[in-house]
Backbone as XML, in Angstrom:
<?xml version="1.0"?>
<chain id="A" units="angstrom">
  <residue number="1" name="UNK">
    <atom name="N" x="10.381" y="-37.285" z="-4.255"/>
    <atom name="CA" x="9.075" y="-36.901" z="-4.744"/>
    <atom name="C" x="9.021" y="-37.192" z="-6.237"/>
  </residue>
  <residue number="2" name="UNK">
    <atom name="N" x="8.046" y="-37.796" z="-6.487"/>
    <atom name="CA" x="7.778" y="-38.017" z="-8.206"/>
    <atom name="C" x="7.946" y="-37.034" z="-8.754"/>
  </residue>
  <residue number="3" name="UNK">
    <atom name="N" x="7.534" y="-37.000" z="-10.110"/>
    <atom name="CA" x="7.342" y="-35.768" z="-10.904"/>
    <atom name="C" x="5.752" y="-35.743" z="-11.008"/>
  </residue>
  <residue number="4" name="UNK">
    <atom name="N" x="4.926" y="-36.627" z="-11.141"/>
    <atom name="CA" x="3.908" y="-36.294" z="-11.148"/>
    <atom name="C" x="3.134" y="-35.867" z="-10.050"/>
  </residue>
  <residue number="5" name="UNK">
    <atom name="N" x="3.954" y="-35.896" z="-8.543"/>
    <atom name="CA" x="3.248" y="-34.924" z="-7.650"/>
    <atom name="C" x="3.661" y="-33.332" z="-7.223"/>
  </residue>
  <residue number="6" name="UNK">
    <atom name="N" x="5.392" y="-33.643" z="-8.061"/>
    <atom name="CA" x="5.917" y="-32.262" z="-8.392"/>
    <atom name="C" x="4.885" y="-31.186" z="-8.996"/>
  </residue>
  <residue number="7" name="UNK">
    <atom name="N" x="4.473" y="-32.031" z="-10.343"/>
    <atom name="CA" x="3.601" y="-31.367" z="-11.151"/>
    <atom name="C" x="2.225" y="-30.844" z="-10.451"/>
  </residue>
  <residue number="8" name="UNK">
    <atom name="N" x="1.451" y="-31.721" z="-9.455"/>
    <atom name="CA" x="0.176" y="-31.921" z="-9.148"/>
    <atom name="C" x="0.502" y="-30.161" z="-8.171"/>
  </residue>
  <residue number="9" name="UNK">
    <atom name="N" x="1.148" y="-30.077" z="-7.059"/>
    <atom name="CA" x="1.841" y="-29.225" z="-6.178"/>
    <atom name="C" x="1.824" y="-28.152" z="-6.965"/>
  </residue>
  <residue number="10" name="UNK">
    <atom name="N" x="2.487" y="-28.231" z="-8.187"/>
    <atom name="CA" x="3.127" y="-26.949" z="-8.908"/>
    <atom name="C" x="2.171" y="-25.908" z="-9.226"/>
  </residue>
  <residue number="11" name="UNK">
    <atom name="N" x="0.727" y="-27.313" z="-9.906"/>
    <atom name="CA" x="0.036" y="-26.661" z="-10.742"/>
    <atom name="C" x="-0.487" y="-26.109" z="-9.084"/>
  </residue>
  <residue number="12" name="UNK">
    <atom name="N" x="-1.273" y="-26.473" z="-8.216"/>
    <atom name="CA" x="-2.348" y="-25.855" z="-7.180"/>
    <atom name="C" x="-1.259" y="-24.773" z="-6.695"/>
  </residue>
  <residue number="13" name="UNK">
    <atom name="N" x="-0.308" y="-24.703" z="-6.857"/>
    <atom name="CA" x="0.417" y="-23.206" z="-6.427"/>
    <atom name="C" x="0.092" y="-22.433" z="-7.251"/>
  </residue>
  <residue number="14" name="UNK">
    <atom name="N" x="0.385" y="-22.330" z="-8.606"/>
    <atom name="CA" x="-0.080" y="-21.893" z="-9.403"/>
    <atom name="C" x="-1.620" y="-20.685" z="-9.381"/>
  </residue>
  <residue number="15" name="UNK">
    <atom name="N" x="-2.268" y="-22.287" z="-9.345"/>
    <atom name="CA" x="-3.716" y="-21.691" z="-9.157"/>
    <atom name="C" x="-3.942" y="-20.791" z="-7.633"/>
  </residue>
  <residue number="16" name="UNK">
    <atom name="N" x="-3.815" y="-21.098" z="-7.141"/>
    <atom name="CA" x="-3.617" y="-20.224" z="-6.024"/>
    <atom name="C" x="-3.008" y="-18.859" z="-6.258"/>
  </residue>
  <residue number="17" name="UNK">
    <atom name="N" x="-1.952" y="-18.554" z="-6.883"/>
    <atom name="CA" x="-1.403" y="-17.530" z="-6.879"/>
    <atom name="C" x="-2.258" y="-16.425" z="-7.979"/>
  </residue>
  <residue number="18" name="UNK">
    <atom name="N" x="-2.950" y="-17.317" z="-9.347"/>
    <atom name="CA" x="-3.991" y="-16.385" z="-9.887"/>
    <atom name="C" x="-5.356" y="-16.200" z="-9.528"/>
  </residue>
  <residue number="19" name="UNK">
    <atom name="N" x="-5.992" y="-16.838" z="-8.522"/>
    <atom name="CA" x="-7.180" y="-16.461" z="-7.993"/>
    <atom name="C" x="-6.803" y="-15.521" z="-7.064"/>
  </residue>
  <residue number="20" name="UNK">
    <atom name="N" x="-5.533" y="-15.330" z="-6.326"/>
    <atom name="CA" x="-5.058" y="-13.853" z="-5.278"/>
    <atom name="C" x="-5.183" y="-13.106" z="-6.300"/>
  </residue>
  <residue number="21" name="UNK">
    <atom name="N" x="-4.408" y="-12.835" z="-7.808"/>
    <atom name="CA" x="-4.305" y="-11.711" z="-8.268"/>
    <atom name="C" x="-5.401" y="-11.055" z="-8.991"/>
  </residue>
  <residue number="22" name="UNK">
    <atom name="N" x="-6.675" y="-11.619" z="-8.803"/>
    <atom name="CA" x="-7.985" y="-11.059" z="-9.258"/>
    <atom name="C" x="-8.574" y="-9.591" z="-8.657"/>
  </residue>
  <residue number="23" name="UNK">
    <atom name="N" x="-8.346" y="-8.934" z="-9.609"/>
    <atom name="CA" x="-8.949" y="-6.983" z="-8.696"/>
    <atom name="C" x="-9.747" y="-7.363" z="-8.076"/>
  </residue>
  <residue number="24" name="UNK">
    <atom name="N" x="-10.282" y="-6.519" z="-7.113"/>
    <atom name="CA" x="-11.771" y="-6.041" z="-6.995"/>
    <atom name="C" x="-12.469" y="-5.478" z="-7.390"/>
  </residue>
  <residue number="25" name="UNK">
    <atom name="N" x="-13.924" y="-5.827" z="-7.570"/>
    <atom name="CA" x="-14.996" y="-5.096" z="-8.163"/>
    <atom name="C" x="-15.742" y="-3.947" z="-7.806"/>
  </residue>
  <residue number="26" name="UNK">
    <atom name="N" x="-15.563" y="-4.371" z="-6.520"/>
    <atom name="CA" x="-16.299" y="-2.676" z="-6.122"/>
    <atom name="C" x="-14.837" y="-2.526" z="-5.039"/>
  </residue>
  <residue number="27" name="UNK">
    <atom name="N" x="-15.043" y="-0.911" z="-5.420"/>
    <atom name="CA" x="-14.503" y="-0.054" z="-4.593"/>
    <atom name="C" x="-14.552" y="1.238" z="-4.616"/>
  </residue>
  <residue number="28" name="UNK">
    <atom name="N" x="-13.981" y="2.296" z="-3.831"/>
    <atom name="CA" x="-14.279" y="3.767" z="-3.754"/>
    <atom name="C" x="-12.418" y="4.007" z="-3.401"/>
  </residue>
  <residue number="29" name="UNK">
    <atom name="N" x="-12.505" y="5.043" z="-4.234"/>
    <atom name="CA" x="-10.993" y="5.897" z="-4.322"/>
    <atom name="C" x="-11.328" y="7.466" z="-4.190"/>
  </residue>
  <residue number="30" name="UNK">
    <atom name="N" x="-10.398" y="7.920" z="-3.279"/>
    <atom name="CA" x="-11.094" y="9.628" z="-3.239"/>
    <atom name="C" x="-9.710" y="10.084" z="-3.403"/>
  </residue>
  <residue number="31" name="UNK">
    <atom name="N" x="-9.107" y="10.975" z="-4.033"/>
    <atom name="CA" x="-7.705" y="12.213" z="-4.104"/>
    <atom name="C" x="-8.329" y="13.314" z="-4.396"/>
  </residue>
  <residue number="32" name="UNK">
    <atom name="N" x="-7.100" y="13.996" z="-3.930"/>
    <atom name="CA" x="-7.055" y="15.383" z="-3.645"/>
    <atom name="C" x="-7.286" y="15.596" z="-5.356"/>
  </residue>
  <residue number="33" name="UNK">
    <atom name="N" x="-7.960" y="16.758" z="-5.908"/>
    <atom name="CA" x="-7.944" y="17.129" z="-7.492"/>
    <atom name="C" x="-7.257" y="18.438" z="-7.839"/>
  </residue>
  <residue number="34" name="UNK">
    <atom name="N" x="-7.211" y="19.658" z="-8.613"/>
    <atom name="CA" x="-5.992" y="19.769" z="-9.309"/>
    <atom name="C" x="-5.874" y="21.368" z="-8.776"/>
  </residue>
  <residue number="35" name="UNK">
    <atom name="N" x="-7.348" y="22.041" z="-8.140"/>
    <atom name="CA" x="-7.408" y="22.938" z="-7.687"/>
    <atom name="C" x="-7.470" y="22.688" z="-6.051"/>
  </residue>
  <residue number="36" name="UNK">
    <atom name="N" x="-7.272" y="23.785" z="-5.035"/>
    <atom name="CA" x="-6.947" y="23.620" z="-3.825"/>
    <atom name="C" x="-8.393" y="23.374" z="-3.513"/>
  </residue>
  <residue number="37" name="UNK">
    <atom name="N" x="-8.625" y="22.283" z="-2.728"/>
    <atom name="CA" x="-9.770" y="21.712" z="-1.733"/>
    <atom name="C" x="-10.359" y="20.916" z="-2.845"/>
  </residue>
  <residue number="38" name="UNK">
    <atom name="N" x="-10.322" y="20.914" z="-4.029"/>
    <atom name="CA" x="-10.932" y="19.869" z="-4.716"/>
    <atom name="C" x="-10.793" y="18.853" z="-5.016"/>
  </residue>
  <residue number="39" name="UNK">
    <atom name="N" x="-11.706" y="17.867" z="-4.790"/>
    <atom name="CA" x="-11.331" y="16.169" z="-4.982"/>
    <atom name="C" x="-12.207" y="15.802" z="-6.139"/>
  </residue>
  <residue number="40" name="UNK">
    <atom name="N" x="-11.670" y="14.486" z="-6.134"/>
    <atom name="CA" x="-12.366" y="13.310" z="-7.156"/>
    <atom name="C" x="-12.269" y="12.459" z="-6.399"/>
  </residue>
  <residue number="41" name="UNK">
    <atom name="N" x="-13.583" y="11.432" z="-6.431"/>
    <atom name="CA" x="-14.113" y="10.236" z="-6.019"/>
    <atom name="C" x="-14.523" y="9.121" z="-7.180"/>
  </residue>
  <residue number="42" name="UNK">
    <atom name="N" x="-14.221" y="8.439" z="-6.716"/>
    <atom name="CA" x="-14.726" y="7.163" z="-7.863"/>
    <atom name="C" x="-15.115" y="5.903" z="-7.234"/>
  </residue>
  <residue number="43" name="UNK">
    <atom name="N" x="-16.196" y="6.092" z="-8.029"/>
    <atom name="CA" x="-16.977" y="4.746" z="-7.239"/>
    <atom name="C" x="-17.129" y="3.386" z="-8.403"/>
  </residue>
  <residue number="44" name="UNK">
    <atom name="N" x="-17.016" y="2.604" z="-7.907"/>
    <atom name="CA" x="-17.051" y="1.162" z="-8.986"/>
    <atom name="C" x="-17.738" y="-0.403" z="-8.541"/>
  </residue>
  <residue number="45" name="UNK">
    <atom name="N" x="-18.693" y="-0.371" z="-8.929"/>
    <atom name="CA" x="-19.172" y="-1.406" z="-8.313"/>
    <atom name="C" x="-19.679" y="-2.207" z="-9.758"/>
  </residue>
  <residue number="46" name="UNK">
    <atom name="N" x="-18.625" y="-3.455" z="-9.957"/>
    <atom name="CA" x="-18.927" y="-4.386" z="-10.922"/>
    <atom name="C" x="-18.101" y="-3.993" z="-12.655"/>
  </residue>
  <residue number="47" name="UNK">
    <atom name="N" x="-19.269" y="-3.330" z="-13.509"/>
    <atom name="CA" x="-18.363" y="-2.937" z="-14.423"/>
    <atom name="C" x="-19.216" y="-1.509" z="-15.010"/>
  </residue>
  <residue number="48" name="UNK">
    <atom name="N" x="-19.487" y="-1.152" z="-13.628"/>
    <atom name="CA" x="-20.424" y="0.523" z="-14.137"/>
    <atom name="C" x="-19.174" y="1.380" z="-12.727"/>
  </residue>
  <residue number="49" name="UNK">
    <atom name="N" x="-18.932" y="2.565" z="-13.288"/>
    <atom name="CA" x="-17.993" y="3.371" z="-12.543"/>
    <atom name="C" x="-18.658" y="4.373" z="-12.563"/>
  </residue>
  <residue number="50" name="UNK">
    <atom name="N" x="-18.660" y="5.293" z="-11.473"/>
    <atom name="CA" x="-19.035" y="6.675" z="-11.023"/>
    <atom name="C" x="-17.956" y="7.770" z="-10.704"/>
  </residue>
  <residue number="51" name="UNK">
    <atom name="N" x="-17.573" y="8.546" z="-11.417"/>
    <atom name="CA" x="-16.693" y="9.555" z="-11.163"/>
    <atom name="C" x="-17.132" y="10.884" z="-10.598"/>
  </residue>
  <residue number="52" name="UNK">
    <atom name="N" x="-16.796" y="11.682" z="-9.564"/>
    <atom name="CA" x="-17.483" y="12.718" z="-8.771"/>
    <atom name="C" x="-16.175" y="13.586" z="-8.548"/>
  </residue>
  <residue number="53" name="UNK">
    <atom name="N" x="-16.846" y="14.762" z="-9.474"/>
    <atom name="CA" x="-15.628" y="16.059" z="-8.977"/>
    <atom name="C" x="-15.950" y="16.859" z="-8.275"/>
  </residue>
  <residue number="54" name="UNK">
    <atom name="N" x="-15.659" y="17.112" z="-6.858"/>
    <atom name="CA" x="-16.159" y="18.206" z="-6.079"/>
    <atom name="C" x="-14.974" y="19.532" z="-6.413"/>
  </residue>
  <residue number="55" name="UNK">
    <atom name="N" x="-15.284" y="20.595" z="-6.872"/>
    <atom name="CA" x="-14.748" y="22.371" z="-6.209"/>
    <atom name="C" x="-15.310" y="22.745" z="-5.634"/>
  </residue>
  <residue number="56" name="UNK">
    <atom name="N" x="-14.647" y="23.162" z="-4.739"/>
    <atom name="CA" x="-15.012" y="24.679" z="-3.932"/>
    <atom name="C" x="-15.167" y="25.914" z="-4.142"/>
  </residue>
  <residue number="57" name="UNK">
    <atom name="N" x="-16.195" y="26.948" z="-3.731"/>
    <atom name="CA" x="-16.306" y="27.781" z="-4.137"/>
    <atom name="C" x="-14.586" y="29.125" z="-4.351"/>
  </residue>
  <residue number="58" name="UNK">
    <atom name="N" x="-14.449" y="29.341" z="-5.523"/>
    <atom name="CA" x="-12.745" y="30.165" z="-5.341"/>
    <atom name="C" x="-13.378" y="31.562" z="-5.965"/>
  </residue>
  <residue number="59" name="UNK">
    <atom name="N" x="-13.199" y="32.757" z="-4.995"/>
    <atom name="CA" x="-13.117" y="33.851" z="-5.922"/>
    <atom name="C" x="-14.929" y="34.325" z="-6.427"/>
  </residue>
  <residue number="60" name="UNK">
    <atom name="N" x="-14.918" y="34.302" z="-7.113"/>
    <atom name="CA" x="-16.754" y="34.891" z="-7.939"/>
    <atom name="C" x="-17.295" y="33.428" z="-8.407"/>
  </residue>
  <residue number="61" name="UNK">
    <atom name="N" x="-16.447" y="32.461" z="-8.621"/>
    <atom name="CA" x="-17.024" y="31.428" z="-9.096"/>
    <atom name="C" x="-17.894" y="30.309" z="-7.716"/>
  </residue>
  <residue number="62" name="UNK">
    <atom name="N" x="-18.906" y="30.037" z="-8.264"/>
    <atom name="CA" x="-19.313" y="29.011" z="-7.114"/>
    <atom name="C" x="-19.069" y="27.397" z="-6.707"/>
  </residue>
  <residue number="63" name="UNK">
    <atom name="N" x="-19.261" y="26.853" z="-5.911"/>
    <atom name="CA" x="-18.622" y="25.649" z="-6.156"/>
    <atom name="C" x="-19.345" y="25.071" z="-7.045"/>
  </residue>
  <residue number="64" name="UNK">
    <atom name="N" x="-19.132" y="23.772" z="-7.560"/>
    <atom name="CA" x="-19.396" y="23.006" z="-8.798"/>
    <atom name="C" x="-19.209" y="21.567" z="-8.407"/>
  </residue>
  <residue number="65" name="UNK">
    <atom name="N" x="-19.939" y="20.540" z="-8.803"/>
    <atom name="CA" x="-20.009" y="19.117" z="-8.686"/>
    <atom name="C" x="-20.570" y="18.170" z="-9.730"/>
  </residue>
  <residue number="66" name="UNK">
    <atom name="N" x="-19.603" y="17.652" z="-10.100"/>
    <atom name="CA" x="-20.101" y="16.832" z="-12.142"/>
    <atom name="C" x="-19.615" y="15.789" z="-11.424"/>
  </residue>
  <residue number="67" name="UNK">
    <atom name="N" x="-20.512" y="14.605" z="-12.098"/>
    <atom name="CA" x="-21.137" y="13.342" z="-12.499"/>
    <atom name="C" x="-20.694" y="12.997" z="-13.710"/>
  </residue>
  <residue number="68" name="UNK">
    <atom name="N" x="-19.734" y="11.636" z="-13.631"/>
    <atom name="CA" x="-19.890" y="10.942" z="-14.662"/>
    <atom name="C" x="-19.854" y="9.432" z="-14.280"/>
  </residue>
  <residue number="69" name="UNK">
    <atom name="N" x="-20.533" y="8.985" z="-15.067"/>
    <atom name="CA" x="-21.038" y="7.349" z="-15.348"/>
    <atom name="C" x="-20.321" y="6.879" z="-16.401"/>
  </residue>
  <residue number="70" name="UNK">
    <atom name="N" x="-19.711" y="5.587" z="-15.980"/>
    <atom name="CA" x="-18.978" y="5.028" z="-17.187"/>
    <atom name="C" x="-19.467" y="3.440" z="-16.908"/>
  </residue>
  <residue number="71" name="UNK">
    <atom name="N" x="-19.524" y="3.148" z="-18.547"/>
    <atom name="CA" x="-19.691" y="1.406" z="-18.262"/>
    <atom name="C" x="-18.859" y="0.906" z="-19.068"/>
  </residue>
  <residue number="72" name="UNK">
    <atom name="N" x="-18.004" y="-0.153" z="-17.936"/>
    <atom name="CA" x="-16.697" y="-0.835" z="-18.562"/>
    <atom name="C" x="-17.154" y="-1.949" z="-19.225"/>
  </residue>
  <residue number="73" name="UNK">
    <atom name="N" x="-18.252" y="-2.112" z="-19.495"/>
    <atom name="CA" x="-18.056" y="-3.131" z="-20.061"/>
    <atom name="C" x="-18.142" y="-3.912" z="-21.462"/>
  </residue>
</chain>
């Protein structure tokens, strides 16, 4: 094999291997959060993110649910 089809090969591996390692843009992530039954959600679609904290009601306090908006960009 030449070198210049060594090279030609090398580079399209290459490229191949950094168009796989491109994130995704949208997606949704949910975990467990820091008190019992409470989560966080995050939503992301492009370069605006939505963060959502759900609690549950514990004790005298009632449940609670905050909103935040972030723009990555």
């Amino acid at each position: 094999m030449s070198i210049k089809k060594f090279v030609a090969r090398l580079s399209l591996a290459a490229a191949a291997c950094l168009t796989a390692q491109t994130p995704p843009t949208a997606y949704t992530i949910t975990e467990s959060g820091g008190a019992p039954g409470a989560t966080t959600t995050i939503y992301r679609s492009g370069a605006k993110a939505l963060m959502v904290y759900n609690t549950p009601a514990q004790g005298g306090a009632p449940a609670s649910r905050t909103f935040s908006l972030y723009d990555l960009a």
